[in-house]
C-alpha positions in Angstrom: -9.1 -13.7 2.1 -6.6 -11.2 0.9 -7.1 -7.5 2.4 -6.0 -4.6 1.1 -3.2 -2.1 2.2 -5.6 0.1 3.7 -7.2 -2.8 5.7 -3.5 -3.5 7.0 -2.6 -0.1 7.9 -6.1 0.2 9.8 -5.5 -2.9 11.9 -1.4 -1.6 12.0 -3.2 1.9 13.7 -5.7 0.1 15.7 -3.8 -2.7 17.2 -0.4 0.0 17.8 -1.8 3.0 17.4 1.4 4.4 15.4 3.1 5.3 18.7 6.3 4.2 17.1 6.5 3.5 13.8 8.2 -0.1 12.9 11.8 -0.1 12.8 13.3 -2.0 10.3 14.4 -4.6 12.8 11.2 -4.7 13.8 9.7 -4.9 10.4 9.9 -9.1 10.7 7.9 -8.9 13.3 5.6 -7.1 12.3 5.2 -8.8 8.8 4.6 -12.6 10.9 2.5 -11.0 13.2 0.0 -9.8 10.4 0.3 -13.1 8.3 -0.6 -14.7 11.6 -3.5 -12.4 11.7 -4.4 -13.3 8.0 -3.3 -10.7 6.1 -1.5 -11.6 2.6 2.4 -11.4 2.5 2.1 -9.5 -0.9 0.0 -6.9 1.1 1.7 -6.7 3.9 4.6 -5.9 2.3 3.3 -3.3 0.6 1.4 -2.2 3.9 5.3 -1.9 5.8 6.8 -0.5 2.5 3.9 2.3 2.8 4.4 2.8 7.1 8.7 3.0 6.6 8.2 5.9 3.9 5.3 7.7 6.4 8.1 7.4 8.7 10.1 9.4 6.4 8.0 12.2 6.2 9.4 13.6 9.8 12.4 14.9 7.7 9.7 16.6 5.5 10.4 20.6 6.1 7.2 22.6 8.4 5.4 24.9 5.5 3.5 27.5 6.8 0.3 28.6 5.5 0.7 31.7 3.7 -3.3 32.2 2.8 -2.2 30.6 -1.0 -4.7 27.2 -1.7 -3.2 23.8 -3.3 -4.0 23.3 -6.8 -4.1 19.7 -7.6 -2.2 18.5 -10.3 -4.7 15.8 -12.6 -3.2 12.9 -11.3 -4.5 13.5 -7.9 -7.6 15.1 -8.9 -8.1 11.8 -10.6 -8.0 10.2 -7.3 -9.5 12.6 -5.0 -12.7 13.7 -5.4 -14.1 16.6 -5.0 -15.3 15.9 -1.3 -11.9 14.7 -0.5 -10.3 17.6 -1.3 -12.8 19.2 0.5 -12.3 17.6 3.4 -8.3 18.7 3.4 -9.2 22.1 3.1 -11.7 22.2 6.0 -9.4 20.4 8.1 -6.5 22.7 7.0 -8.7 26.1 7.4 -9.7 24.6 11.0 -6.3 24.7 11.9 -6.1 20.8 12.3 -3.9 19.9 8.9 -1.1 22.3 8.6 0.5 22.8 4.6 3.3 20.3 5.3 1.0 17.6 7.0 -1.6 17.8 4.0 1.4 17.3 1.4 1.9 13.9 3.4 -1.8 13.0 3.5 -1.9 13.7 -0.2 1.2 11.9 -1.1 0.5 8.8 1.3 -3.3 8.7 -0.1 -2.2 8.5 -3.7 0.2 5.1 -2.5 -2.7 3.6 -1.5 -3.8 1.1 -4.2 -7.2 1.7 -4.3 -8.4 3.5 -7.5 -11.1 5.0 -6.2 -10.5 6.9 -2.3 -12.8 8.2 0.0 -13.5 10.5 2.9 -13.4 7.6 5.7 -9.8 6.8 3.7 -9.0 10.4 3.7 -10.0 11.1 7.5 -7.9 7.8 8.4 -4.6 8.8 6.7 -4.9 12.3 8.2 -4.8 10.0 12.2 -2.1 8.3 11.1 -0.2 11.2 9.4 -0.7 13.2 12.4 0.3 10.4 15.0 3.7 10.5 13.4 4.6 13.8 13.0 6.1 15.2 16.3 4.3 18.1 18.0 0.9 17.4 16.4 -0.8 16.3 19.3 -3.4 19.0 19.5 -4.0 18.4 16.2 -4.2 14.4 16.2 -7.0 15.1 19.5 -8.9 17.6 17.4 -8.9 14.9 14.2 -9.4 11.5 16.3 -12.7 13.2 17.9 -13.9 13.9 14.6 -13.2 10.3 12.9 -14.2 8.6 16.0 -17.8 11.0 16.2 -18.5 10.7 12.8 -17.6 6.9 12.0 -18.6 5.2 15.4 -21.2 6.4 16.6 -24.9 5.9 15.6 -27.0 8.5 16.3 -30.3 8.2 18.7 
């Protein structure tokens, strides 16, 4: 069975929890260890291609919130639905997504190939976002309590 990107980078998170993003020398590695797992090499590819330009991103310059709100251009409003977008301005208002981190989210969401994204999508690309960017930590706490309390556990 061949997963999708999104399954990859899931397992990619859960299995190395981002800590260090795959170098290229590593990238090999990486690419027979998920084939092992049973991943598709056209996917998995695609799943590296979409990690090395998230590792990118730390050159991306800190925007600070200046109170202004992010109008979506159509191409992303095609993809992100209205409670998508709501979730990135909740998290941003709470403190948890600054500007520059969202523009990430936004821009690594929309590589996905998925046609239609959702909020369990959205809340996972905000972890892994988060886990890469340096001094985030706070932030990555505050978002992993609310993907892991809202997405594992049943209630009573």
């Amino acid at each position: 069975m061949d997963n999708s990107v999104f399954d990859i980078l899931i397992y990619v998170f859960d299995r190395y929890m981002l800590e260090e993003l795959p170098a290229s020398a590593e990238r090999e590695t990486l690419a027979r260890d998920l084939e092992s797992a049973g991943f598709g090499e056209a996917n998995v590819e695609r799943a590296l291609d979409w990690l090395a330009d998230l590792a990118a991103e730390r050159e991306r310059p800190d925007l600070r919130g200046d109170g202004s709100f992010r109008v979506y251009a159509p191409q992303e409003l095609a993809r992100l639905d209205p409670q998508c977008r709501g979730l990135l301005a909740s998290l941003e208002a709470a403190g948890i997504l600054p500007p520059s981190q969202r523009e990430i989210v936004i821009d690594r969401l929309l590589a996905l190939d998925t046609e239609e994204l959702d909020i369990e999508q959205v809340k996972w690309v905000v972890l892994m976002v988060l886990s890469s960017q340096p001094g985030q930590e706070l932030a990555y706490a505050r978002m992993e309590d609310l993907v892991f309390d809202v997405s594992h556990h049943e209630p009573h």
